[in-house]
C-alpha positions in Angstrom: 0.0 0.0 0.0 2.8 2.4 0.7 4.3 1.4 -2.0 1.5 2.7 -4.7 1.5 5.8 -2.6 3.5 8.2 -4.6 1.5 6.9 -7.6 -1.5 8.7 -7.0 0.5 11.8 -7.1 1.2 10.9 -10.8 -2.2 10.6 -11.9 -2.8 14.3 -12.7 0.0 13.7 -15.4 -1.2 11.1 -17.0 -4.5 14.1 -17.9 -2.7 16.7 -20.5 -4.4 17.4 -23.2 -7.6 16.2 -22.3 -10.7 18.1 -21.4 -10.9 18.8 -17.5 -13.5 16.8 -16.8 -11.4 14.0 -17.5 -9.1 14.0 -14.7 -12.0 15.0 -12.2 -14.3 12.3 -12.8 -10.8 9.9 -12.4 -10.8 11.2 -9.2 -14.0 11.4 -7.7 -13.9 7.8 -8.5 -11.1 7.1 -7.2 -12.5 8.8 -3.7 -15.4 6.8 -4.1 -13.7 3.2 -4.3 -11.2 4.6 -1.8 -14.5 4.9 0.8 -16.4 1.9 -0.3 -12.3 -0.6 0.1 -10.9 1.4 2.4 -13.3 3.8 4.4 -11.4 6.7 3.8 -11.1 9.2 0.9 -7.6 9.5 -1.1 -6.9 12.4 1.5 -7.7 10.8 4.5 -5.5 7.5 3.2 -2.3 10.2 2.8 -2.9 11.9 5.9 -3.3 8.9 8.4 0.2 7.3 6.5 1.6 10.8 7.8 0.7 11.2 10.7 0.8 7.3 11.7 -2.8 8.1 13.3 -6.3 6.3 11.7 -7.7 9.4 10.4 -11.2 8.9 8.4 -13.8 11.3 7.0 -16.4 8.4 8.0 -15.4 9.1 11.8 -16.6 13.0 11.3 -19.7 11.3 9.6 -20.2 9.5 12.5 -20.3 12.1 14.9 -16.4 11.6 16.2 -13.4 13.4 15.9 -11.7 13.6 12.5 -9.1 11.1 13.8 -9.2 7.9 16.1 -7.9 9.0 19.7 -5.1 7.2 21.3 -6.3 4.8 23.9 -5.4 5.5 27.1 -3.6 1.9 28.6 -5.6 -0.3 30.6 -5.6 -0.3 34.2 -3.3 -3.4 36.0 -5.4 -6.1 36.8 -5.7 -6.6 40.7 -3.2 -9.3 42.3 -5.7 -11.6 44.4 -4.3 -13.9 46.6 -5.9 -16.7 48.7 -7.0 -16.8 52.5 -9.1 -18.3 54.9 -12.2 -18.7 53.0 -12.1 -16.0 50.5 -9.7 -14.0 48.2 -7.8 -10.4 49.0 -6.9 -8.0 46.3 -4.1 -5.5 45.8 -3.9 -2.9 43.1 0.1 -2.5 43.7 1.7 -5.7 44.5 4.9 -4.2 44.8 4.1 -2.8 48.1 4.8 -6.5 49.5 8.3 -7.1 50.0 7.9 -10.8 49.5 4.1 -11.4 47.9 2.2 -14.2 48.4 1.2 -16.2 44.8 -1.3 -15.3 43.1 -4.5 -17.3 42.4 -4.7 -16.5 38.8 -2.3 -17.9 36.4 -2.6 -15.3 34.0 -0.4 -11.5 32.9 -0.3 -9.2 34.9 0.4 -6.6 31.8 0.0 -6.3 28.3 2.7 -7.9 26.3 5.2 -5.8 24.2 3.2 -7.2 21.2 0.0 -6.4 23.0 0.9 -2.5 23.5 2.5 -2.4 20.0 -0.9 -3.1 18.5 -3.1 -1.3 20.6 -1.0 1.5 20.1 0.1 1.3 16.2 -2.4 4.0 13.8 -3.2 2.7 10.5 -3.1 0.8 7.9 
């Protein structure tokens, strides 16, 4: 996709010496596959590459901002440990200098590859 980026730039060349309605009906259609593969307009395909953001007329459609907002990262899951008859949770287990095992076998964080994709813009 990057790749074919730069061509689009070429297209108005590829128009001399025809009438201008030509070039302008290329690329209103154009725009209009662009929204019906893609959901975004030839501009809005340019600008998210640039700004590394998912940027979409369809959003301001919508009723959202112009551009996806950057999720803020999820809270830490609570450590839970067991006692007599029921579990305790923490929020920090660091607090413990020598913490008791958890009952759930599961991350505590998201995993670099995790984070890397909640955080990456678009395509």
């Amino acid at each position: 996709m990057r790749r074919l980026l730069p061509l689009v730039f070429l297209l108005p060349l590829a128009a001399c010496g025809v009438s201008w309605t030509v070039p302008v009906g290329a690329f209103a259609g154009l725009n209009l596959a662009s929204i019906m593969a893609l959901h975004r307009t030839l501009f809005d395909v340019i600008w998210s590459w640039a700004t590394d953001r998912d940027c979409s007329i369809v959003y301001l459609d919508q009723g959202h901002g112009y551009c996806k907002p950057i999720e803020p990262p999820p809270p830490n899951q609570p450590y839970c440990t067991a006692t007599l008859g029921y579990a305790m949770c923490w929020t920090d287990p660091q607090a413990f200098i020598d913490p008791p095992p958890q009952l759930a076998d599961g991350p505590y964080q998201l995993t670099p590859a995790q984070e890397k994709n909640r955080t990456h813009g678009w395509p």
